[in-house]
Biopython code that builds the backbone (N, CA, C, O; Angstrom):
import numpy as np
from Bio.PDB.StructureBuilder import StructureBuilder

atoms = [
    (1, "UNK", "N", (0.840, -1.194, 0.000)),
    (1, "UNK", "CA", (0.000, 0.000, 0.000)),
    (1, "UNK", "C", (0.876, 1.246, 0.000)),
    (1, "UNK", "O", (1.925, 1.305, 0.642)),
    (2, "UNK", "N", (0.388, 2.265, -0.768)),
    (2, "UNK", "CA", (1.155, 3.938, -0.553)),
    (2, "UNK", "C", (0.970, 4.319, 0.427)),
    (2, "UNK", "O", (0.309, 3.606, 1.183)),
    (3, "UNK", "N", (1.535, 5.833, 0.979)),
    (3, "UNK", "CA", (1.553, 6.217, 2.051)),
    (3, "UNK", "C", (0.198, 7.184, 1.612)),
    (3, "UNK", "O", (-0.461, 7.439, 2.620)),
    (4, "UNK", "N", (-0.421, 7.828, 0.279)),
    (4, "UNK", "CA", (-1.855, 8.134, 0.174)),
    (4, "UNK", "C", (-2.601, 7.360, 0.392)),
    (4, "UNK", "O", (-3.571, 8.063, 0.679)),
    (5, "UNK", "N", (-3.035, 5.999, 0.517)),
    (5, "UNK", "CA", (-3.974, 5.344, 0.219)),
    (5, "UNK", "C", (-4.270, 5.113, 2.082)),
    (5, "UNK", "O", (-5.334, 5.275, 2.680)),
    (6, "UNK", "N", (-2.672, 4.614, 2.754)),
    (6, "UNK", "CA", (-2.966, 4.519, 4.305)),
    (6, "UNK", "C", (-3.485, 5.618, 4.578)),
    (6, "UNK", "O", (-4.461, 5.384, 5.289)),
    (7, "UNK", "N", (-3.348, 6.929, 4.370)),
    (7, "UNK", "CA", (-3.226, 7.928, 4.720)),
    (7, "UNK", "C", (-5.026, 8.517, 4.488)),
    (7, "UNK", "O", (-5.408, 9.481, 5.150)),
    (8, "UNK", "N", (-5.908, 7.865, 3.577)),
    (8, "UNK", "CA", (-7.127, 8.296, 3.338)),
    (8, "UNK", "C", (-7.567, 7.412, 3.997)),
    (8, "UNK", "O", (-8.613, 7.683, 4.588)),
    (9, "UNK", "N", (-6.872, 5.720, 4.225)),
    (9, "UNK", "CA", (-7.691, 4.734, 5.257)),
    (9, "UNK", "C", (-7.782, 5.091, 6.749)),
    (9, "UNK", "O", (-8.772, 4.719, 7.378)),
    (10, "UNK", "N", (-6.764, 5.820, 7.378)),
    (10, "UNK", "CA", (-6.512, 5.974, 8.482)),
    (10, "UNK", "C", (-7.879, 7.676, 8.793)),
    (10, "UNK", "O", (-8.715, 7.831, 9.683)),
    (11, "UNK", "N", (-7.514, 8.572, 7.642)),
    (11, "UNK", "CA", (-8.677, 9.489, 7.669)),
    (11, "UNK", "C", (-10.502, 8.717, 8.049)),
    (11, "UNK", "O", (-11.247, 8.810, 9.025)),
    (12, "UNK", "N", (-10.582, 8.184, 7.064)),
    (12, "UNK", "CA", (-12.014, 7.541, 7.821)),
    (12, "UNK", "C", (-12.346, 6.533, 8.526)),
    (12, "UNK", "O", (-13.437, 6.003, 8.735)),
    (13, "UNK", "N", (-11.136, 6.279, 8.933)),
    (13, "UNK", "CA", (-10.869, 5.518, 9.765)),
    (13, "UNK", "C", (-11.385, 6.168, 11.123)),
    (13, "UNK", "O", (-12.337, 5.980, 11.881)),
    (14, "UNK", "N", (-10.346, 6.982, 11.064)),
    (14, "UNK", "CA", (-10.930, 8.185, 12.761)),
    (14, "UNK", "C", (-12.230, 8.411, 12.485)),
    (14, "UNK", "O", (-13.104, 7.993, 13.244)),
    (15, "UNK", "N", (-12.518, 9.107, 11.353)),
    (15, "UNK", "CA", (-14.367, 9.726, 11.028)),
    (15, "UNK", "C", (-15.039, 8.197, 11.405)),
    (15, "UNK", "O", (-16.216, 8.518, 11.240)),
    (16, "UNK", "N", (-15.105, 6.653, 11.825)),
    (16, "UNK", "CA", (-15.951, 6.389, 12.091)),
    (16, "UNK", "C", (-15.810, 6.145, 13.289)),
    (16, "UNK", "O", (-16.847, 6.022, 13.941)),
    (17, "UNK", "N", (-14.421, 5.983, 14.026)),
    (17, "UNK", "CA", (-14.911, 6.373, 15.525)),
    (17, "UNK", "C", (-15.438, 7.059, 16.392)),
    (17, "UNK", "O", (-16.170, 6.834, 17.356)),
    (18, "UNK", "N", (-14.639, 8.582, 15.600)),
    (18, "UNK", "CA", (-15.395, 9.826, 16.194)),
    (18, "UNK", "C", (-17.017, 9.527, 16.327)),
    (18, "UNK", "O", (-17.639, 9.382, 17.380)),
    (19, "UNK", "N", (-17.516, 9.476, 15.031)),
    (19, "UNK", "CA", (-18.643, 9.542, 15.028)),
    (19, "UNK", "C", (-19.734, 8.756, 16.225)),
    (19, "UNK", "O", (-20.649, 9.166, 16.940)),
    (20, "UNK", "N", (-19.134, 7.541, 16.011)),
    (20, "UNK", "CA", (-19.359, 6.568, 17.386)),
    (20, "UNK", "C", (-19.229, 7.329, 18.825)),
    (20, "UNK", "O", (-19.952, 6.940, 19.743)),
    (21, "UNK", "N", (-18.504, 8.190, 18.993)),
    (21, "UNK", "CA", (-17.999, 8.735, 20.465)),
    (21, "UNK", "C", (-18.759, 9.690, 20.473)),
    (21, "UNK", "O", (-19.179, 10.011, 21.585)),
    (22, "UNK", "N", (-19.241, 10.526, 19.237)),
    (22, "UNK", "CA", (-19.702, 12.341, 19.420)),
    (22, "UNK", "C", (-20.455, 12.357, 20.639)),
    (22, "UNK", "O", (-20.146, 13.338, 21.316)),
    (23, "UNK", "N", (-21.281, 11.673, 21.140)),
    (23, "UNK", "CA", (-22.508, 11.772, 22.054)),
    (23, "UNK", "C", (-21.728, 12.110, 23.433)),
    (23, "UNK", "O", (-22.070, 12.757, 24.423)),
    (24, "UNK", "N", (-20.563, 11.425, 23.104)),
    (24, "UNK", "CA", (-19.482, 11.372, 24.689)),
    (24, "UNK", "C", (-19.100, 13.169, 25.077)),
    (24, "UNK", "O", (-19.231, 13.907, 26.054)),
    (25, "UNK", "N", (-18.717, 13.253, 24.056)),
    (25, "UNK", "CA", (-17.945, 14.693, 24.376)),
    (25, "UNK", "C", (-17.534, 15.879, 23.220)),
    (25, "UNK", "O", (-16.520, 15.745, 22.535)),
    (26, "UNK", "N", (-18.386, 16.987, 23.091)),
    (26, "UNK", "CA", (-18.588, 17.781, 21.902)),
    (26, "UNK", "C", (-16.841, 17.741, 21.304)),
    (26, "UNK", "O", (-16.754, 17.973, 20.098)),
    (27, "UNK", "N", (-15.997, 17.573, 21.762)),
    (27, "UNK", "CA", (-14.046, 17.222, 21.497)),
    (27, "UNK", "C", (-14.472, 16.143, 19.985)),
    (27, "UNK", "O", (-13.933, 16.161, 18.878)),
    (28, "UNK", "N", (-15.560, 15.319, 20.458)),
    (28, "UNK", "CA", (-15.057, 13.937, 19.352)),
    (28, "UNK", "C", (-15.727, 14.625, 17.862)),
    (28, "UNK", "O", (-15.352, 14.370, 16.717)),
    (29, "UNK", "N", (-16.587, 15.362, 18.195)),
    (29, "UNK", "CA", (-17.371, 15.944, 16.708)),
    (29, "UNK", "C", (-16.117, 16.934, 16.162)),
    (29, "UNK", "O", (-15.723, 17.029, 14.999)),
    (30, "UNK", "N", (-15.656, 17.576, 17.242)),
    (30, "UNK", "CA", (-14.361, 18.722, 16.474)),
    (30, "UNK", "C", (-13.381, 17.610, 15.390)),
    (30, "UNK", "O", (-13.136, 17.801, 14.198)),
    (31, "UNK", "N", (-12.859, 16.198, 16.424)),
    (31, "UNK", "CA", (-12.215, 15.217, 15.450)),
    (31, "UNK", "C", (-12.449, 14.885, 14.581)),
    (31, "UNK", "O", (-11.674, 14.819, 13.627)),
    (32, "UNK", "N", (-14.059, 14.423, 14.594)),
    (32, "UNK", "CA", (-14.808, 13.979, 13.095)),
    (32, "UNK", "C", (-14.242, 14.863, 12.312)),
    (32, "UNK", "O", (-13.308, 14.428, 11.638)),
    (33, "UNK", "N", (-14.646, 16.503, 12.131)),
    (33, "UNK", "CA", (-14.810, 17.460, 11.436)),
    (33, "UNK", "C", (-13.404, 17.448, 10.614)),
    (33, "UNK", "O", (-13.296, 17.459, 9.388)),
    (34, "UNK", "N", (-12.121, 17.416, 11.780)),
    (34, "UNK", "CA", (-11.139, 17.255, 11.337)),
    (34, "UNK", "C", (-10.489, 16.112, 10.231)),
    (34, "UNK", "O", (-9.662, 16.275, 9.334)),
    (35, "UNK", "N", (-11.207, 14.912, 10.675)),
    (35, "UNK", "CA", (-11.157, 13.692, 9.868)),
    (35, "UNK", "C", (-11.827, 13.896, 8.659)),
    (35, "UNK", "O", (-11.698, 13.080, 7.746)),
    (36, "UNK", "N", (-12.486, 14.832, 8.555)),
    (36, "UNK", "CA", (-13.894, 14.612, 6.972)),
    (36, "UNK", "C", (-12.522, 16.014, 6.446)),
    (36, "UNK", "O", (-12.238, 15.986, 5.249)),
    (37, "UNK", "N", (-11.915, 16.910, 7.160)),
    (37, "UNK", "CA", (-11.346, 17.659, 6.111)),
    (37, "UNK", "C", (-9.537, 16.760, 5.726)),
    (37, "UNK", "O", (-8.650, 17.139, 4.963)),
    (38, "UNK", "N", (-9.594, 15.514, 6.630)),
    (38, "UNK", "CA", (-8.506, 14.773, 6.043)),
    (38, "UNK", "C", (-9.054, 14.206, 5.177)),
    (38, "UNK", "O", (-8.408, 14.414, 4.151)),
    (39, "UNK", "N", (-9.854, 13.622, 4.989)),
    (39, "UNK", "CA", (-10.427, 13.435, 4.024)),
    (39, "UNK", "C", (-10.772, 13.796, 3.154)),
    (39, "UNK", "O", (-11.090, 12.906, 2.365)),
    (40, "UNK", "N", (-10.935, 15.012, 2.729)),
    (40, "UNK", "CA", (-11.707, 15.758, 1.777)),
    (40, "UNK", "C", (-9.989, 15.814, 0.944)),
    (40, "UNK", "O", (-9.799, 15.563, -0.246)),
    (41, "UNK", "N", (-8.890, 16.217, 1.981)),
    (41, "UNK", "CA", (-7.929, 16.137, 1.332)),
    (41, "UNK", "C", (-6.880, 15.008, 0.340)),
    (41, "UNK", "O", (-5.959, 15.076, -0.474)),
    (42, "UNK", "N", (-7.640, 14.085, 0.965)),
    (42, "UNK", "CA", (-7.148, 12.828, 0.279)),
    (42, "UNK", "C", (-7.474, 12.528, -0.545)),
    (42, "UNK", "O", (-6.726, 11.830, -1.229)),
    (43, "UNK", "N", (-9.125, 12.937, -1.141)),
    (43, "UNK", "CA", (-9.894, 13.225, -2.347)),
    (43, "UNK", "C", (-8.983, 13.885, -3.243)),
    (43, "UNK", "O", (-8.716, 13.173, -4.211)),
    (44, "UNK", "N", (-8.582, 14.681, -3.245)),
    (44, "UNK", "CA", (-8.327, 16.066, -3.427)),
    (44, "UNK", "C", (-6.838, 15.421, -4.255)),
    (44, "UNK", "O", (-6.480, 15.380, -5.432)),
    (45, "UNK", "N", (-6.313, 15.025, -3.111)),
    (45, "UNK", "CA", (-4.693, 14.459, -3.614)),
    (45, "UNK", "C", (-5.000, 12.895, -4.416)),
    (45, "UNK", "O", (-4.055, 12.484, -5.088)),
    (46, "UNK", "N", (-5.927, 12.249, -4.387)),
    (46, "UNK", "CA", (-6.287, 11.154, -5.518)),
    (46, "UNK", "C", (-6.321, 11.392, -6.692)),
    (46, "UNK", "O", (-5.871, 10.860, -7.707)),
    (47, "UNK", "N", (-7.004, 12.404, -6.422)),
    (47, "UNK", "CA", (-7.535, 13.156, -7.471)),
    (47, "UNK", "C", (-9.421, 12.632, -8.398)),
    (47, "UNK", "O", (-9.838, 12.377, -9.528)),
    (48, "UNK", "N", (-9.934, 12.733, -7.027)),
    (48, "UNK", "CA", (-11.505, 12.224, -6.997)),
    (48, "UNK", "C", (-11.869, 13.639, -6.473)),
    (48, "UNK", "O", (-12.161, 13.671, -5.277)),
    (49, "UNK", "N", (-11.904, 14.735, -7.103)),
    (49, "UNK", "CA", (-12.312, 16.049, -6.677)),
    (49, "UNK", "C", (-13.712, 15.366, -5.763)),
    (49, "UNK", "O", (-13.849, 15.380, -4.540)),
    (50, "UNK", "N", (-14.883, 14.649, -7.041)),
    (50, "UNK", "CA", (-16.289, 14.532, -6.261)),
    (50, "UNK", "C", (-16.111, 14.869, -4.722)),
    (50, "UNK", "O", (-16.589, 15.851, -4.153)),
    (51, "UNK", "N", (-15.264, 13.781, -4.105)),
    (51, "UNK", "CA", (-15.154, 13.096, -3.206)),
    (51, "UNK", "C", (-14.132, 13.961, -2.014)),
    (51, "UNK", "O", (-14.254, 13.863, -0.793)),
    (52, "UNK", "N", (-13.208, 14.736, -2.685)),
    (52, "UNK", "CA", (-12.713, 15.932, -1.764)),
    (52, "UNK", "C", (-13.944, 17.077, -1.945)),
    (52, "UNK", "O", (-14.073, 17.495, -0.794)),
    (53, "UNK", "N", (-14.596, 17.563, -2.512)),
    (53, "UNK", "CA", (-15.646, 18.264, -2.359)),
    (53, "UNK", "C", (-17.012, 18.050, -1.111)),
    (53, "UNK", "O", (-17.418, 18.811, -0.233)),
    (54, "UNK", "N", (-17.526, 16.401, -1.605)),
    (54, "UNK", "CA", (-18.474, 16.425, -0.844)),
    (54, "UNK", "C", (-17.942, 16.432, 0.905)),
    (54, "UNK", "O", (-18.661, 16.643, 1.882)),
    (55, "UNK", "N", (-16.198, 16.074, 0.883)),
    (55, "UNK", "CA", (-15.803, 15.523, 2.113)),
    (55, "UNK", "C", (-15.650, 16.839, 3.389)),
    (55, "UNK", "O", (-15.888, 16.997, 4.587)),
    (56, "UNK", "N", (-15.013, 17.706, 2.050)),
    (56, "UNK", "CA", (-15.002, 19.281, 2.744)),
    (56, "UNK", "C", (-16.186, 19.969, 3.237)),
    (56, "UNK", "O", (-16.088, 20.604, 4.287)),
    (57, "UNK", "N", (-17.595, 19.909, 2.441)),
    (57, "UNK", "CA", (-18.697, 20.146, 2.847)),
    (57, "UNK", "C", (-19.409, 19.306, 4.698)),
    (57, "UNK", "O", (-20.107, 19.794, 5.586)),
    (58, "UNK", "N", (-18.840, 18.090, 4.551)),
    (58, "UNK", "CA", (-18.984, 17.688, 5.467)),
    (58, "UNK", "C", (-18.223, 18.056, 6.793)),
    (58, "UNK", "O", (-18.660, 18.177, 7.937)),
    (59, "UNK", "N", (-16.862, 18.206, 6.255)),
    (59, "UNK", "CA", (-15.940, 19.443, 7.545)),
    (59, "UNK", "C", (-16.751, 20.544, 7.779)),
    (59, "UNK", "O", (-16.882, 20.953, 8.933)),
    (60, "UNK", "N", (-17.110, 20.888, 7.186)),
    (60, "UNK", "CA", (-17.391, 22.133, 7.736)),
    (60, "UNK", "C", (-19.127, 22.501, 7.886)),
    (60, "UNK", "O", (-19.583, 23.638, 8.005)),
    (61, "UNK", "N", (-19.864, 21.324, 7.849)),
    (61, "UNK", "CA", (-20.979, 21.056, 8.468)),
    (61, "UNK", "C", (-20.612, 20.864, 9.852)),
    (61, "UNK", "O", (-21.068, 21.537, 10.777)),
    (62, "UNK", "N", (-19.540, 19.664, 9.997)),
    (62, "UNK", "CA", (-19.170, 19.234, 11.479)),
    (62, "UNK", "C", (-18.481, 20.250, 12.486)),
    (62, "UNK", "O", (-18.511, 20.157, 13.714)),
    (63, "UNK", "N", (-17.964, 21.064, 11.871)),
    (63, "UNK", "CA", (-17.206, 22.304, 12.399)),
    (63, "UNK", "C", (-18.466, 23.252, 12.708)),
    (63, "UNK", "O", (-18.591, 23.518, 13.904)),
    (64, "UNK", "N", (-19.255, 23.712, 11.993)),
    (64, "UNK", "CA", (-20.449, 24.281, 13.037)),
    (64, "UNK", "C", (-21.458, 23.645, 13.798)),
    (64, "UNK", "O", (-22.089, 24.373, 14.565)),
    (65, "UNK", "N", (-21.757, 22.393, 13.749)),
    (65, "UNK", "CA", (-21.983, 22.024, 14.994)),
    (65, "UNK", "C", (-21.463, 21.549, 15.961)),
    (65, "UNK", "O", (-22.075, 21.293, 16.998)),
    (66, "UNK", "N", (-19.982, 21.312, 15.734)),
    (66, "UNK", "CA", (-19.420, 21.310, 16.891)),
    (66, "UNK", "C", (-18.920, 22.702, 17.565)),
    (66, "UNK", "O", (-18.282, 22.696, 18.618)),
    (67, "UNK", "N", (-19.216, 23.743, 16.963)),
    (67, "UNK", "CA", (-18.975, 25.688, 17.396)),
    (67, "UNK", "C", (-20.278, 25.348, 18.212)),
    (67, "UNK", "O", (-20.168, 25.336, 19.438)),
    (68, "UNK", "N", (-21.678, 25.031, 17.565)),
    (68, "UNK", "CA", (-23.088, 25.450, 18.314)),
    (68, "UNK", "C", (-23.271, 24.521, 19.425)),
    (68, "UNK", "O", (-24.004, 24.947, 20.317)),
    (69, "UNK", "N", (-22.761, 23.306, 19.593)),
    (69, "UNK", "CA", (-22.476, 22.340, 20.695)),
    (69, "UNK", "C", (-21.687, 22.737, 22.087)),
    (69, "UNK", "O", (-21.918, 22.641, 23.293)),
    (70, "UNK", "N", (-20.563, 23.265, 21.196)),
    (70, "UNK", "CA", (-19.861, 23.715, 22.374)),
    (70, "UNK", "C", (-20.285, 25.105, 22.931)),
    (70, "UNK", "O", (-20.392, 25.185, 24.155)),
    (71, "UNK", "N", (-20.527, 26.151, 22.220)),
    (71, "UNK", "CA", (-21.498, 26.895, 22.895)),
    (71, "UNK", "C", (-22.310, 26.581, 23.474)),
    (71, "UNK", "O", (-22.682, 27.574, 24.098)),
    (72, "UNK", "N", (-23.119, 25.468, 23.797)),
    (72, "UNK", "CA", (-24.413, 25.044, 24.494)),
    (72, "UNK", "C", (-23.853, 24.942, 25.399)),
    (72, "UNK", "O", (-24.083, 25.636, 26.389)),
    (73, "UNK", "N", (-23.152, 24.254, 25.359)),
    (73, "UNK", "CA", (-22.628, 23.646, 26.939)),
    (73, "UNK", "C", (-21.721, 24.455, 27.621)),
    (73, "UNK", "O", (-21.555, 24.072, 28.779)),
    (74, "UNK", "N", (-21.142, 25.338, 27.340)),
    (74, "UNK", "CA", (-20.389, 26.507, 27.797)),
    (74, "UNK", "C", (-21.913, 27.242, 28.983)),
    (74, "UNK", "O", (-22.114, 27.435, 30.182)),
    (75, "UNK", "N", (-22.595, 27.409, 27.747)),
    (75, "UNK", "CA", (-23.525, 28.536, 28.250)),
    (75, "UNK", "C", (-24.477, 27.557, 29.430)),
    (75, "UNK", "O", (-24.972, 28.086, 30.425)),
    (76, "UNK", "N", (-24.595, 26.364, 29.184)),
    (76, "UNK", "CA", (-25.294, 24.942, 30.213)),
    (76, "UNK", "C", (-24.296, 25.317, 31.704)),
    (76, "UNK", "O", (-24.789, 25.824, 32.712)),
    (77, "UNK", "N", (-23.004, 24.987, 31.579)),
    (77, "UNK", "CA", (-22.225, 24.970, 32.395)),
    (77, "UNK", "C", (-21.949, 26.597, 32.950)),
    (77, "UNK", "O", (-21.261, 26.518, 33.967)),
    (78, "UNK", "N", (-22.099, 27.286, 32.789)),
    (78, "UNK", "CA", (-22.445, 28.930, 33.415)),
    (78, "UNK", "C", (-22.995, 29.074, 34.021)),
    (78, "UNK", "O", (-22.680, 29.638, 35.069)),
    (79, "UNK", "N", (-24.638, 28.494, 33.647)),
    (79, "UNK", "CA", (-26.486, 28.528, 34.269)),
    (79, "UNK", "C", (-26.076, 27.724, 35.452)),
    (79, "UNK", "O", (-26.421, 28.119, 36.566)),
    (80, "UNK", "N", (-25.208, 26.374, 35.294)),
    (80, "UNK", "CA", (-25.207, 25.972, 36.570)),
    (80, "UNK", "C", (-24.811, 25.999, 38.077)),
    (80, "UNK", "O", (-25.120, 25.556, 39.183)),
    (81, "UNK", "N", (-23.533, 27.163, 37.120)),
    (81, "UNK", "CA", (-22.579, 28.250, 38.423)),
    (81, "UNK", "C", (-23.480, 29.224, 38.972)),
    (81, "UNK", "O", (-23.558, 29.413, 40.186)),
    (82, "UNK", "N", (-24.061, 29.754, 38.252)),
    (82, "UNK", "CA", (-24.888, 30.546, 38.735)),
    (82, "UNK", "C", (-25.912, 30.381, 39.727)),
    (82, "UNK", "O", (-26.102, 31.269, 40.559)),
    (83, "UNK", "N", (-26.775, 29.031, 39.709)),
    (83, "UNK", "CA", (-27.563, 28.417, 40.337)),
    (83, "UNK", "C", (-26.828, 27.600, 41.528)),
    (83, "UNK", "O", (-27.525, 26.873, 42.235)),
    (84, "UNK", "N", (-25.228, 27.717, 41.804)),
    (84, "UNK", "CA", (-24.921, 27.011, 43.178)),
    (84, "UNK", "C", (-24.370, 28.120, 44.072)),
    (84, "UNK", "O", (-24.034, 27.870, 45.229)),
]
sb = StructureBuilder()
sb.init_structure("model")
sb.init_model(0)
sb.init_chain("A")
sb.init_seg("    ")
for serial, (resi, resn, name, xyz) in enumerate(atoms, 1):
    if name == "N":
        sb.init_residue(resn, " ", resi, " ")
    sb.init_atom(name, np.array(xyz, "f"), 0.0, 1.0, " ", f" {name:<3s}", serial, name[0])
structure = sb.get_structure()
């Protein structure tokens, strides 16, 4: 195997653990996000634009909800200082 081909296996590789974990800790959706733009890059360097396109769209779907996630819980974890 090349060091591209490990290198796009190991990318969604992480994107399906993350995904498995997100519920654990808004951290694992930031990873996903990160994994879909390794990915998008590995597209990209194959040279399967489709596939670095749709992958980047997906970074950066995962990148704002992991911004609006972690804001929740920022602002969750405030309400609760406040209330002790």
């Amino acid at each position: 195997m090349d060091t591209l081909t490990i290198f796009g296996a190991s990318a969604v590789t992480i994107m399906l653990i993350a995904y498995a974990f997100e519920q654990r800790s808004v951290w694992w959706i930031l990873i996903f996000a990160i994994a879909c733009a390794a990915s998008s890059l590995y597209g990209w360097l194959a040279g399967t634009w489709p596939f670095g396109i749709v992958e980047g769209i997906w970074a950066l779907v995962a990148l704002r909800r992991w911004w609006q996630q972690r804001a929740l819980a920022i602002r969750s974890s405030s309400t609760r200082e406040v209330r002790q």
